[in-house]
mmCIF file as Biopython writes it, N, C-alpha, C and O atoms, coordinates in Angstrom:
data_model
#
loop_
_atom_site.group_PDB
_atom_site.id
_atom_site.type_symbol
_atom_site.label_atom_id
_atom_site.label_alt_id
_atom_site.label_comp_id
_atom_site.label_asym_id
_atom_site.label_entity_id
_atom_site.label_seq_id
_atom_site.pdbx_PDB_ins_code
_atom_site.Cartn_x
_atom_site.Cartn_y
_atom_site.Cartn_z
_atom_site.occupancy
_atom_site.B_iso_or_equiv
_atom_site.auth_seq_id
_atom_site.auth_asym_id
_atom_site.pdbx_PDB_model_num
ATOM 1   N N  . UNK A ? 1  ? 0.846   -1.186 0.000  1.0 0.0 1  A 1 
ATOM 2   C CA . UNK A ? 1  ? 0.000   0.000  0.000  1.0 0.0 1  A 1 
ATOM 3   C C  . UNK A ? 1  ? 0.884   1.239  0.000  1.0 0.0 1  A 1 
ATOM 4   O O  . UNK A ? 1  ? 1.729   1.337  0.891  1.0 0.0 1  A 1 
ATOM 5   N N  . UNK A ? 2  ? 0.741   2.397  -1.116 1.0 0.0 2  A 1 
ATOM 6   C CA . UNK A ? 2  ? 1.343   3.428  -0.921 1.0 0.0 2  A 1 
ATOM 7   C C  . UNK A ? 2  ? 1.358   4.539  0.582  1.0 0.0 2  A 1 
ATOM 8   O O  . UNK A ? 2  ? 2.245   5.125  1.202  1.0 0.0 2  A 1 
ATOM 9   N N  . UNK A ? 3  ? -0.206  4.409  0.714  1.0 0.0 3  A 1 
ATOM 10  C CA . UNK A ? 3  ? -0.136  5.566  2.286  1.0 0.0 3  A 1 
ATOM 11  C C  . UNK A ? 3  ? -0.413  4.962  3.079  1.0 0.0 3  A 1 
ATOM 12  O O  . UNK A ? 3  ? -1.506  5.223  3.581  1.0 0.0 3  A 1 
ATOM 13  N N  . UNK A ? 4  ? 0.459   3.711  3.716  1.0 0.0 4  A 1 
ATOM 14  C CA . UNK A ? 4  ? 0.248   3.025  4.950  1.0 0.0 4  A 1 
ATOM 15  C C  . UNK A ? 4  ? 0.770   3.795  5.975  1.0 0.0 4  A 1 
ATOM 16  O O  . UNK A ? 4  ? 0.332   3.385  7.050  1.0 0.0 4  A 1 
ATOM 17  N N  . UNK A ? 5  ? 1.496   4.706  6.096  1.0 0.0 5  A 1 
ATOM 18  C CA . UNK A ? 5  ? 1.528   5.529  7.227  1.0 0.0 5  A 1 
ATOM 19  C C  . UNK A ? 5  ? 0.538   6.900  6.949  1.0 0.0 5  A 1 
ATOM 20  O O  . UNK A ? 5  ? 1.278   7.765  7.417  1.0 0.0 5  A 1 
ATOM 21  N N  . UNK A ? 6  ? -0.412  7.468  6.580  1.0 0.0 6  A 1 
ATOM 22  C CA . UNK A ? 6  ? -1.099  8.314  6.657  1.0 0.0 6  A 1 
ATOM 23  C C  . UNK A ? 6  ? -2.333  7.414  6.793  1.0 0.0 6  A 1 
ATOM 24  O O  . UNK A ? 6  ? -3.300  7.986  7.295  1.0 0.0 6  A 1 
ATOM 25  N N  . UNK A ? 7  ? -2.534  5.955  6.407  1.0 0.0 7  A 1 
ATOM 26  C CA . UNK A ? 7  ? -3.728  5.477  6.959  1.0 0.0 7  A 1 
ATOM 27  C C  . UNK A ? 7  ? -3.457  5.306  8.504  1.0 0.0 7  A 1 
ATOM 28  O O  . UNK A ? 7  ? -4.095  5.933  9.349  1.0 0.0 7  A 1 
ATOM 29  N N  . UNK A ? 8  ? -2.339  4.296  8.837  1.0 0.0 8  A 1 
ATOM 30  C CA . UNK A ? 8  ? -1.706  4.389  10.358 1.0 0.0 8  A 1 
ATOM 31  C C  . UNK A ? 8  ? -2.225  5.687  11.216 1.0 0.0 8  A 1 
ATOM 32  O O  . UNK A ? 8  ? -3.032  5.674  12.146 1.0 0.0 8  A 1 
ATOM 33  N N  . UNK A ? 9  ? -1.514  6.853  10.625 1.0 0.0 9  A 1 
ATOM 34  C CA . UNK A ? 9  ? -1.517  7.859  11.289 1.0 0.0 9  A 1 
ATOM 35  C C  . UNK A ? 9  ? -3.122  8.243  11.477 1.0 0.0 9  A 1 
ATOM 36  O O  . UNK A ? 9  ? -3.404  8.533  12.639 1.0 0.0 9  A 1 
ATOM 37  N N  . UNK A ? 10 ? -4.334  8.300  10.433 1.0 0.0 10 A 1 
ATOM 38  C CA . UNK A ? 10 ? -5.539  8.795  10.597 1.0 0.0 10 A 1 
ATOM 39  C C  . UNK A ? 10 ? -6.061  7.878  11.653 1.0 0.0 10 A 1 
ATOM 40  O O  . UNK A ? 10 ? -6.208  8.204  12.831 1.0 0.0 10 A 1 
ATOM 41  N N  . UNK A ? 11 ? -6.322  6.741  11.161 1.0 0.0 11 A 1 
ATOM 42  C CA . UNK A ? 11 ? -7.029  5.278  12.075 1.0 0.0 11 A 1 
ATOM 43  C C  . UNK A ? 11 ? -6.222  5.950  13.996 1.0 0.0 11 A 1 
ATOM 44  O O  . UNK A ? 11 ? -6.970  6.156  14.951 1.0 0.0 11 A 1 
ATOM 45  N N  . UNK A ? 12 ? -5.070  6.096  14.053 1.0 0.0 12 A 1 
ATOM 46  C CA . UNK A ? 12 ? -4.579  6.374  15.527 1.0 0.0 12 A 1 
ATOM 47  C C  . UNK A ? 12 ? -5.217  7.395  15.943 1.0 0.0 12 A 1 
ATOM 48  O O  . UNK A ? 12 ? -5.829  7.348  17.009 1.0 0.0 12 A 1 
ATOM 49  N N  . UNK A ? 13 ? -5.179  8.760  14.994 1.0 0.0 13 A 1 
ATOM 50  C CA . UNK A ? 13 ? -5.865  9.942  15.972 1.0 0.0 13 A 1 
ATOM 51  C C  . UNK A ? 13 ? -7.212  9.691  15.759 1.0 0.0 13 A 1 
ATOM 52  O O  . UNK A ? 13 ? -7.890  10.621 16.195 1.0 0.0 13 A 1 
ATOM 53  N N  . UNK A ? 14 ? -7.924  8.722  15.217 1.0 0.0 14 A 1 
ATOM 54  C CA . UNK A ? 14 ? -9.905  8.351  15.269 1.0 0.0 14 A 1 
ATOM 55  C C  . UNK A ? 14 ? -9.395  7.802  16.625 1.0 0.0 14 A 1 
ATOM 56  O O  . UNK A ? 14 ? -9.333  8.515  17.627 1.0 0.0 14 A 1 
ATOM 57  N N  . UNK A ? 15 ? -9.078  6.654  16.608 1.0 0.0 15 A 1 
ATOM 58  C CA . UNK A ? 15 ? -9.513  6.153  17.872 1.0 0.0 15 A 1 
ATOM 59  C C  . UNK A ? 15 ? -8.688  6.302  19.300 1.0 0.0 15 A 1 
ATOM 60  O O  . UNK A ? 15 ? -8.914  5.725  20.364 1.0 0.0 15 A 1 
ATOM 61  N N  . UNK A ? 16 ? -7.837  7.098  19.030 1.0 0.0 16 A 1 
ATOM 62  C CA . UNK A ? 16 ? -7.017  8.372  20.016 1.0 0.0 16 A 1 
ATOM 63  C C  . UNK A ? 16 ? -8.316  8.967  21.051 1.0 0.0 16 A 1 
ATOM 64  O O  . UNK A ? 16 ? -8.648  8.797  22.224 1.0 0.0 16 A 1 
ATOM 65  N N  . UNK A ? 17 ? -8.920  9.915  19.641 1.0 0.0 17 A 1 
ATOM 66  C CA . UNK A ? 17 ? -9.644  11.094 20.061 1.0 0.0 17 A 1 
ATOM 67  C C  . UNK A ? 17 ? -11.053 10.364 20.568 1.0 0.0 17 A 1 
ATOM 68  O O  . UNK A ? 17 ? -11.659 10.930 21.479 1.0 0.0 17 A 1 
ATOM 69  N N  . UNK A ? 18 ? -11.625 9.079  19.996 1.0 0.0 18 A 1 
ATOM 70  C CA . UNK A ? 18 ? -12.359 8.372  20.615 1.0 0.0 18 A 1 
ATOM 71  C C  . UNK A ? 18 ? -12.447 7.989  21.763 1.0 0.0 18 A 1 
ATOM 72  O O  . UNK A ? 18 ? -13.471 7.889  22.437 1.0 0.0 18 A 1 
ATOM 73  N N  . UNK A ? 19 ? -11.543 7.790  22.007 1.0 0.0 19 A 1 
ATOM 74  C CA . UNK A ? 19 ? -10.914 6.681  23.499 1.0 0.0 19 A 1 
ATOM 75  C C  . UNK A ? 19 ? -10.903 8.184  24.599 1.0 0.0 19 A 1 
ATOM 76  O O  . UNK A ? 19 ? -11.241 7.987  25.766 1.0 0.0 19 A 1 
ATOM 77  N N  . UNK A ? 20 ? -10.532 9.564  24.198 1.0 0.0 20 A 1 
ATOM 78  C CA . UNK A ? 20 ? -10.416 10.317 24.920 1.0 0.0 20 A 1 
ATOM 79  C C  . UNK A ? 20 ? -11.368 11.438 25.286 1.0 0.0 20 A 1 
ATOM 80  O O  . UNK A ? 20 ? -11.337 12.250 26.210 1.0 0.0 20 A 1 
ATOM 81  N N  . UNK A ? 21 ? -12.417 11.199 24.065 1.0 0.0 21 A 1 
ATOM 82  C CA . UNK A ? 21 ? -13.704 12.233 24.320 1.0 0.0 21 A 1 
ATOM 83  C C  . UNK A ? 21 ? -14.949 10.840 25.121 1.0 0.0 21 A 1 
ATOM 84  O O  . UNK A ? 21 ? -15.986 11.265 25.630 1.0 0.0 21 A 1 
ATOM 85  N N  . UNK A ? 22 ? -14.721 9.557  25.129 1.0 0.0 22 A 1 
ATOM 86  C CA . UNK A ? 22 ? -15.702 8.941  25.655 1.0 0.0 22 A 1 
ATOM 87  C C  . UNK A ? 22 ? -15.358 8.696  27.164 1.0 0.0 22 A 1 
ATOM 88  O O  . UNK A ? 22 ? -16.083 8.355  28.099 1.0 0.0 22 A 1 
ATOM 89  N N  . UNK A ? 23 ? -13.793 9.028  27.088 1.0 0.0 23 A 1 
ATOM 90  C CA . UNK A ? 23 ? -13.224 8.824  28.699 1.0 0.0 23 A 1 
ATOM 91  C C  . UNK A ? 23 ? -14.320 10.299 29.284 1.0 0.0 23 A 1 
ATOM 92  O O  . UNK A ? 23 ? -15.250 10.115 30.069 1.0 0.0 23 A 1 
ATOM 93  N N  . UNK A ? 24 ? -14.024 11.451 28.815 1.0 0.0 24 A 1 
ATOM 94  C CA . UNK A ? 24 ? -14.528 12.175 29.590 1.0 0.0 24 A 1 
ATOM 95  C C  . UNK A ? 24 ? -16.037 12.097 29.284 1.0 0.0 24 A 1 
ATOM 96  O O  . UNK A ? 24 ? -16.536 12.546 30.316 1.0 0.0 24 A 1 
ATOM 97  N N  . UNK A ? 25 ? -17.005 11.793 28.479 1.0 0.0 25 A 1 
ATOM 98  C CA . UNK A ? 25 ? -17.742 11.702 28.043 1.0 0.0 25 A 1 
ATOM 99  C C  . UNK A ? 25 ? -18.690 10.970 29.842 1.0 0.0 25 A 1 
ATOM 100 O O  . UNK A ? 25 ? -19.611 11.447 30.503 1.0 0.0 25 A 1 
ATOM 101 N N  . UNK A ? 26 ? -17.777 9.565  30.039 1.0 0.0 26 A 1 
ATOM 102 C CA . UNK A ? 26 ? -18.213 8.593  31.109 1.0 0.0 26 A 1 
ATOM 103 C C  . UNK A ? 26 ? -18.402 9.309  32.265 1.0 0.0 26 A 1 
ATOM 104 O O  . UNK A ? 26 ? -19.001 8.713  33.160 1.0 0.0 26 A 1 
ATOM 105 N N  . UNK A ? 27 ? -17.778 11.282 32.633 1.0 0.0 27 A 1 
ATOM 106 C CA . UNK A ? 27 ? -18.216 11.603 33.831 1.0 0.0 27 A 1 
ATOM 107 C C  . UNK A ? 27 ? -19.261 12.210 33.932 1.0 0.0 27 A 1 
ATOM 108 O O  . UNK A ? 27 ? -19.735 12.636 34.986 1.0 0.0 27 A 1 
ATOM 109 N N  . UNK A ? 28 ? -19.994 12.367 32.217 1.0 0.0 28 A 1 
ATOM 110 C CA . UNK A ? 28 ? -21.551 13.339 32.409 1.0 0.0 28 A 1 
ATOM 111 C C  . UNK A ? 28 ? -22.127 12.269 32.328 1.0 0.0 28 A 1 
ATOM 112 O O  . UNK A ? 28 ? -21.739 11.154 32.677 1.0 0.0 28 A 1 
ATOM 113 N N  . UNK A ? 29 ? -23.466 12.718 31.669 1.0 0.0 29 A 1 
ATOM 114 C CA . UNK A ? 29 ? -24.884 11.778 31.434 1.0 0.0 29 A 1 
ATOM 115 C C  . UNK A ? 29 ? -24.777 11.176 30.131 1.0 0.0 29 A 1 
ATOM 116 O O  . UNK A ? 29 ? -23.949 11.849 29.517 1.0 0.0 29 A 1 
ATOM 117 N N  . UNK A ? 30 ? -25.247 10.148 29.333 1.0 0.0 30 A 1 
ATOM 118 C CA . UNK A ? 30 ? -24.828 9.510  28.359 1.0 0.0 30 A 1 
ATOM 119 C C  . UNK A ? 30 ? -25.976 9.532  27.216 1.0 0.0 30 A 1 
ATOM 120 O O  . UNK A ? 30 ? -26.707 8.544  27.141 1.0 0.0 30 A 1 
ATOM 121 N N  . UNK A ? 31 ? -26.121 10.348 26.543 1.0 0.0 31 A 1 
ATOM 122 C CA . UNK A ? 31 ? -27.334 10.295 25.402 1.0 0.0 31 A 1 
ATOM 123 C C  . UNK A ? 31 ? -26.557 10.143 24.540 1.0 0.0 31 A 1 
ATOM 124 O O  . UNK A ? 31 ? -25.331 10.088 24.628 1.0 0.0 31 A 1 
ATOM 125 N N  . UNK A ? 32 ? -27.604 10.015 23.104 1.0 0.0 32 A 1 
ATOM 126 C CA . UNK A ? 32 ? -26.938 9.569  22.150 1.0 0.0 32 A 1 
ATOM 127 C C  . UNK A ? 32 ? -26.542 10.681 21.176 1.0 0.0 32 A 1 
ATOM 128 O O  . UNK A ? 32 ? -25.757 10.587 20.232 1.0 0.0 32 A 1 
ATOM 129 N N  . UNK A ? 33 ? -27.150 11.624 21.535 1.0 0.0 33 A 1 
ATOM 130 C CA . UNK A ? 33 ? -26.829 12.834 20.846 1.0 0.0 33 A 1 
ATOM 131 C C  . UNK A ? 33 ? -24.972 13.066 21.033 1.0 0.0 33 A 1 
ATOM 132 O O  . UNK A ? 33 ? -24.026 13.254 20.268 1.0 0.0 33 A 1 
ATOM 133 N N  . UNK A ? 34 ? -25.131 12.950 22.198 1.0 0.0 34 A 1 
ATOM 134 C CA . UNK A ? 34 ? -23.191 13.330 22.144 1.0 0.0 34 A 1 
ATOM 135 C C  . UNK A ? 34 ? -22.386 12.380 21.897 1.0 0.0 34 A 1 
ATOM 136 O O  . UNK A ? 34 ? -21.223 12.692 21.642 1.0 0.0 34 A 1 
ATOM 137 N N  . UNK A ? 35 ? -22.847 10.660 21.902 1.0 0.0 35 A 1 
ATOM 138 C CA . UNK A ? 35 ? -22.509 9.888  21.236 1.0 0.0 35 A 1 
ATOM 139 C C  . UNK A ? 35 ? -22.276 10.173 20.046 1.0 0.0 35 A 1 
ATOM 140 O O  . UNK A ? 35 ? -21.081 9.965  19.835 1.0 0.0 35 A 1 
ATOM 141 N N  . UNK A ? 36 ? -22.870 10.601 19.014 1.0 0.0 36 A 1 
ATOM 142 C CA . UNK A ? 36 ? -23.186 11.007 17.617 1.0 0.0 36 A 1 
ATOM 143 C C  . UNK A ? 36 ? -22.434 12.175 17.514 1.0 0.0 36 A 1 
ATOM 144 O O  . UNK A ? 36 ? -22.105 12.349 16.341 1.0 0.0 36 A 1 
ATOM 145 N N  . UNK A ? 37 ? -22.012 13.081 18.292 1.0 0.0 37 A 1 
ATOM 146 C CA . UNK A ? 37 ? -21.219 13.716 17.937 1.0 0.0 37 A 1 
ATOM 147 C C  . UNK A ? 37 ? -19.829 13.790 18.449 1.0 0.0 37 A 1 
ATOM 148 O O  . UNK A ? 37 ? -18.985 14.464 17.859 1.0 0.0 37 A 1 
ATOM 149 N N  . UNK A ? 38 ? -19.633 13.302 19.234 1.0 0.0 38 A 1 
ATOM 150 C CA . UNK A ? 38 ? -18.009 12.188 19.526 1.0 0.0 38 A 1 
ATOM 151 C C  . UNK A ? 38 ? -17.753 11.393 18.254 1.0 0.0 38 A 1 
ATOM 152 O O  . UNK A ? 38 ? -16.781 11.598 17.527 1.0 0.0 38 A 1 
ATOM 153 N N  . UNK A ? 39 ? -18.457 10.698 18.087 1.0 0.0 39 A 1 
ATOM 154 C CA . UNK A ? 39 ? -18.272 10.071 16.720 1.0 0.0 39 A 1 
ATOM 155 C C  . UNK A ? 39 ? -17.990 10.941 15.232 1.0 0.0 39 A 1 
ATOM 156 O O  . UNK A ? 39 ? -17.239 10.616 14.312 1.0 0.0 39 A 1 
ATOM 157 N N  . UNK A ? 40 ? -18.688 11.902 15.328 1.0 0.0 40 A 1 
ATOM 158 C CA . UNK A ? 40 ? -18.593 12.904 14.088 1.0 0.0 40 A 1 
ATOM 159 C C  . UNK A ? 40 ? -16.967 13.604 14.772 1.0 0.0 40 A 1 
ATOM 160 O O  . UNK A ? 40 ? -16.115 12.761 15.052 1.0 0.0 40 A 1 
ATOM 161 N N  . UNK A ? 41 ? -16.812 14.261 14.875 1.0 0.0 41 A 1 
ATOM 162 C CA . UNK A ? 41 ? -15.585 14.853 15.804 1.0 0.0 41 A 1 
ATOM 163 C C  . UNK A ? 41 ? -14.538 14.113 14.945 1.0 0.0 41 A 1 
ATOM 164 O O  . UNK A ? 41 ? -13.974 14.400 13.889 1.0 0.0 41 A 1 
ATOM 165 N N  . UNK A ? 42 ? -14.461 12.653 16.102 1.0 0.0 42 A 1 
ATOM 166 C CA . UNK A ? 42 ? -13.372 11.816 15.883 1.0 0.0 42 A 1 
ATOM 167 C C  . UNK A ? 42 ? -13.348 11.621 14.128 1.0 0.0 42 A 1 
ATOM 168 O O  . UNK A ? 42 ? -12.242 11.789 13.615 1.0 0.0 42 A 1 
ATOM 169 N N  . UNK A ? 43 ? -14.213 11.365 13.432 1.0 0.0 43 A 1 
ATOM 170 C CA . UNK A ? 43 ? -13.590 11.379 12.459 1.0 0.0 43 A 1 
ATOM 171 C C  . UNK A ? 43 ? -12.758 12.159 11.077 1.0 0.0 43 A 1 
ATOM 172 O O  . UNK A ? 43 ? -12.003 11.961 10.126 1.0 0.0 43 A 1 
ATOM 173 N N  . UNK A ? 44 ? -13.654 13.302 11.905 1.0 0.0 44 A 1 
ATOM 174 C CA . UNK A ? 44 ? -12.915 14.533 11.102 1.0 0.0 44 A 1 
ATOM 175 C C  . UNK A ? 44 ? -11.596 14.613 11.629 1.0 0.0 44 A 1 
ATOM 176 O O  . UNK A ? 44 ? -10.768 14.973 10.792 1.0 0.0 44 A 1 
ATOM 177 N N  . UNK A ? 45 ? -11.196 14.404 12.666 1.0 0.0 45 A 1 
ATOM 178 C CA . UNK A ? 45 ? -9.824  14.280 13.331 1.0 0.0 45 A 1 
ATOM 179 C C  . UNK A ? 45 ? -8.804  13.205 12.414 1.0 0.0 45 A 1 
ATOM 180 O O  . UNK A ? 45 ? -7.675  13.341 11.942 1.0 0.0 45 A 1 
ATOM 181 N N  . UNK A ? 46 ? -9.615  12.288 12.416 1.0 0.0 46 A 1 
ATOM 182 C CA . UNK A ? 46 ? -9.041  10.931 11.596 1.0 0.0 46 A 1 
ATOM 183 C C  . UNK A ? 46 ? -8.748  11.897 10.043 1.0 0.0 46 A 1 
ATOM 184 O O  . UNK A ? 46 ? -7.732  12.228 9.433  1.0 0.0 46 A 1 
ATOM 185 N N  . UNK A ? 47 ? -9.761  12.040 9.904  1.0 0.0 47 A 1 
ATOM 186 C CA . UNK A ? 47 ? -9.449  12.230 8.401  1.0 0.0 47 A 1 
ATOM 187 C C  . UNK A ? 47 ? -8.397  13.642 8.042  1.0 0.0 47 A 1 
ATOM 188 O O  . UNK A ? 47 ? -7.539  13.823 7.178  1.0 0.0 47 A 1 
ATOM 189 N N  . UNK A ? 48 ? -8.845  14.356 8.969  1.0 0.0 48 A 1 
ATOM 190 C CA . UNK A ? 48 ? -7.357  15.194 8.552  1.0 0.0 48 A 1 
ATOM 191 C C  . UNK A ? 48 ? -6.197  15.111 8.673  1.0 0.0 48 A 1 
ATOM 192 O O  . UNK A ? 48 ? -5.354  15.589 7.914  1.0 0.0 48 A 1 
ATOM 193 N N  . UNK A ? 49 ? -5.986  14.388 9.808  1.0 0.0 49 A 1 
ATOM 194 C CA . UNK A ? 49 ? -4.650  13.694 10.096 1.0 0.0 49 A 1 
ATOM 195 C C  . UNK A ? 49 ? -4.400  12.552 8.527  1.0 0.0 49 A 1 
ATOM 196 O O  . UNK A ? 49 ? -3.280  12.335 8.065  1.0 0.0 49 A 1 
ATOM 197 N N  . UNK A ? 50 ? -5.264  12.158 8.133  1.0 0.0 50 A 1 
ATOM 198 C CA . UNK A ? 50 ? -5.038  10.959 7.138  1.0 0.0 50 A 1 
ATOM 199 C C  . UNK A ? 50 ? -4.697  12.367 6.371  1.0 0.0 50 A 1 
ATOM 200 O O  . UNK A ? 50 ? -3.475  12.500 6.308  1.0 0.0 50 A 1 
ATOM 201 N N  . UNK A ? 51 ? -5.296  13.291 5.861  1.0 0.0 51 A 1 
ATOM 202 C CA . UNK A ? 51 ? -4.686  14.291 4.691  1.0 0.0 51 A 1 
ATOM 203 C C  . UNK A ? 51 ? -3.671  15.054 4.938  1.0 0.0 51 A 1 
ATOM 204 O O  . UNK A ? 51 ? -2.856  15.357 4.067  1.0 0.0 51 A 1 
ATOM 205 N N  . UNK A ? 52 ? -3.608  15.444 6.137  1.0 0.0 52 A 1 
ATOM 206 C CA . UNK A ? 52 ? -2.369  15.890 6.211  1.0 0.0 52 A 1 
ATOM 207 C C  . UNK A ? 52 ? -1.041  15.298 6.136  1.0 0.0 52 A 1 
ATOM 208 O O  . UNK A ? 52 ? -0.084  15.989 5.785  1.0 0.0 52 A 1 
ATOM 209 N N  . UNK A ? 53 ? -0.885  13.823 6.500  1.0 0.0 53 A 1 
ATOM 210 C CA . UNK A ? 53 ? 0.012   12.803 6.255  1.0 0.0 53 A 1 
ATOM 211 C C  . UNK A ? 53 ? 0.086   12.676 4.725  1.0 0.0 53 A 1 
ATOM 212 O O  . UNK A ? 53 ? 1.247   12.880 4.372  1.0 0.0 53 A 1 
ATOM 213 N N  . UNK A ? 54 ? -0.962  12.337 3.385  1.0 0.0 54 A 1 
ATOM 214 C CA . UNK A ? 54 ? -0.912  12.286 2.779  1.0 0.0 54 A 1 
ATOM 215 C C  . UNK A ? 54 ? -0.443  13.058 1.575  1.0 0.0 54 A 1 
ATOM 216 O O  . UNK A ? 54 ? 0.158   12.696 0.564  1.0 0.0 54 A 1 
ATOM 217 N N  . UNK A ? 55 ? -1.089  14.744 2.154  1.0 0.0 55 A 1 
ATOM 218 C CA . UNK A ? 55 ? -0.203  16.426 1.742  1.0 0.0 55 A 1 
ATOM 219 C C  . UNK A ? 55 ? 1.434   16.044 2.118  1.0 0.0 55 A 1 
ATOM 220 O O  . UNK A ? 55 ? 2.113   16.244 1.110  1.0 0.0 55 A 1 
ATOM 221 N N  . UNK A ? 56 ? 2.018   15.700 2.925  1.0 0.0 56 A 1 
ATOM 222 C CA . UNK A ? 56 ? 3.316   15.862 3.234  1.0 0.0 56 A 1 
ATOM 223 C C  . UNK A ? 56 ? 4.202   14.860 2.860  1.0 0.0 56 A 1 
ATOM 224 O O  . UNK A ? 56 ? 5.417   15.041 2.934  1.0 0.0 56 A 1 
ATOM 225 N N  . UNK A ? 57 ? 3.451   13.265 2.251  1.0 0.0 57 A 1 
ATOM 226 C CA . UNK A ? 57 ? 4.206   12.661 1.617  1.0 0.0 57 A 1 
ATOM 227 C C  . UNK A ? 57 ? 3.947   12.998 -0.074 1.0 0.0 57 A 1 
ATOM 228 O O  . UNK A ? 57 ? 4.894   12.844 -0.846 1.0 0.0 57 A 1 
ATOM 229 N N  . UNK A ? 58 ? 2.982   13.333 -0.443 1.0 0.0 58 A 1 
ATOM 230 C CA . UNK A ? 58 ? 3.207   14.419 -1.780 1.0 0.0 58 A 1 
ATOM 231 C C  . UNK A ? 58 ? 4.424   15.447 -2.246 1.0 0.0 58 A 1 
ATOM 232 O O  . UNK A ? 58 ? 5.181   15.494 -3.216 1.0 0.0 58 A 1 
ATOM 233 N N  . UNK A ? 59 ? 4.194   16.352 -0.893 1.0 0.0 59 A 1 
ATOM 234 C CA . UNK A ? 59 ? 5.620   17.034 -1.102 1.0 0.0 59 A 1 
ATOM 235 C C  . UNK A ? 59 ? 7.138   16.403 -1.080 1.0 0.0 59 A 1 
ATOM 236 O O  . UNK A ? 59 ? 8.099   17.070 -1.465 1.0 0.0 59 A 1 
ATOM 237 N N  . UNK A ? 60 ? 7.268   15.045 -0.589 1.0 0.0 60 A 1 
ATOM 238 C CA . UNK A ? 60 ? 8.309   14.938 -0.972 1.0 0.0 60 A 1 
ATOM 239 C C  . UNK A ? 60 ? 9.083   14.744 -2.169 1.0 0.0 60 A 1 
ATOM 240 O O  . UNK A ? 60 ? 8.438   14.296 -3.118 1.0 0.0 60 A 1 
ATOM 241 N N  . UNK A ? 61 ? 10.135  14.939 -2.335 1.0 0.0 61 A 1 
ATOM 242 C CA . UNK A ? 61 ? 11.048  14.591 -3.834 1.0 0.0 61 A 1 
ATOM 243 C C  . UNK A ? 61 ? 10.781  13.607 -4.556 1.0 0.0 61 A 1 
ATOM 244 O O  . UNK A ? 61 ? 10.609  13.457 -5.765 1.0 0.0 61 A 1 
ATOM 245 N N  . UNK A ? 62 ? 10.754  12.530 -3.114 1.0 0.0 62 A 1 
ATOM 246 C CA . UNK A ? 62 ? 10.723  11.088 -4.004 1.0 0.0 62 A 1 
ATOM 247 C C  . UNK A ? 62 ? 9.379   10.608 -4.010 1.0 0.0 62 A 1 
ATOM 248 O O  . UNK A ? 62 ? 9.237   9.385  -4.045 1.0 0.0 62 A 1 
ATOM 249 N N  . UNK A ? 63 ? 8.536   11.212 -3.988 1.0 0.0 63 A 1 
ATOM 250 C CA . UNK A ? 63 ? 7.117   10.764 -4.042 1.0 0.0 63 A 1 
ATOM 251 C C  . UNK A ? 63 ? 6.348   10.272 -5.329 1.0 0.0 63 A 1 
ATOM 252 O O  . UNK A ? 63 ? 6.261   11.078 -6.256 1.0 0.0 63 A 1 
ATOM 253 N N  . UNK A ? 64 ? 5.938   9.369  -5.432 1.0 0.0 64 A 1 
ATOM 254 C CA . UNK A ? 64 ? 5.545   8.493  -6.622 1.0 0.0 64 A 1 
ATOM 255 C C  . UNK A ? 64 ? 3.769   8.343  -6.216 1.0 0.0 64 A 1 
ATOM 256 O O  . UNK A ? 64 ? 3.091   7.843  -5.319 1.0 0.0 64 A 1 
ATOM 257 N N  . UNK A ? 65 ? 3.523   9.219  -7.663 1.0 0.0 65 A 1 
ATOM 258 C CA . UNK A ? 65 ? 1.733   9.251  -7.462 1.0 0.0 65 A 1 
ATOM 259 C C  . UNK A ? 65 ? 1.163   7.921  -7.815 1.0 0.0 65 A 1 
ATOM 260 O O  . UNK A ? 65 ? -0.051  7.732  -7.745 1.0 0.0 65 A 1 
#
């Protein structure tokens, strides 16, 4: 696979930011509304981290599209 470290890198900060908005998540009340948006969150997290990894192995020299 060409972007196995910008998939690496996205997949870690999803379930990073998962693991760390449901930790605090566990000291309020639990609806699903903020479920649903922990979930939305985390993946925009994921996914920019996946593009930004992916922007910066672009820029390199030796980068092969």
């Amino acid at each position: 696979m060409k972007h196995d470290v910008a998939l690496w890198a996205g997949l870690t900060a999803l379930f990073t930011n998962l693991a760390a908005i449901f930790a605090v998540d566990t000291i309020g009340s639990n609806n699903q509304a903020k479920i649903l948006g922990v979930i939305g969150a985390s993946l925009i997290v994921g996914a920019t981290v996946y593009c930004k990894q992916r922007w910066d192995d672009a820029k390199k020299p030796d980068a092969v599209s």
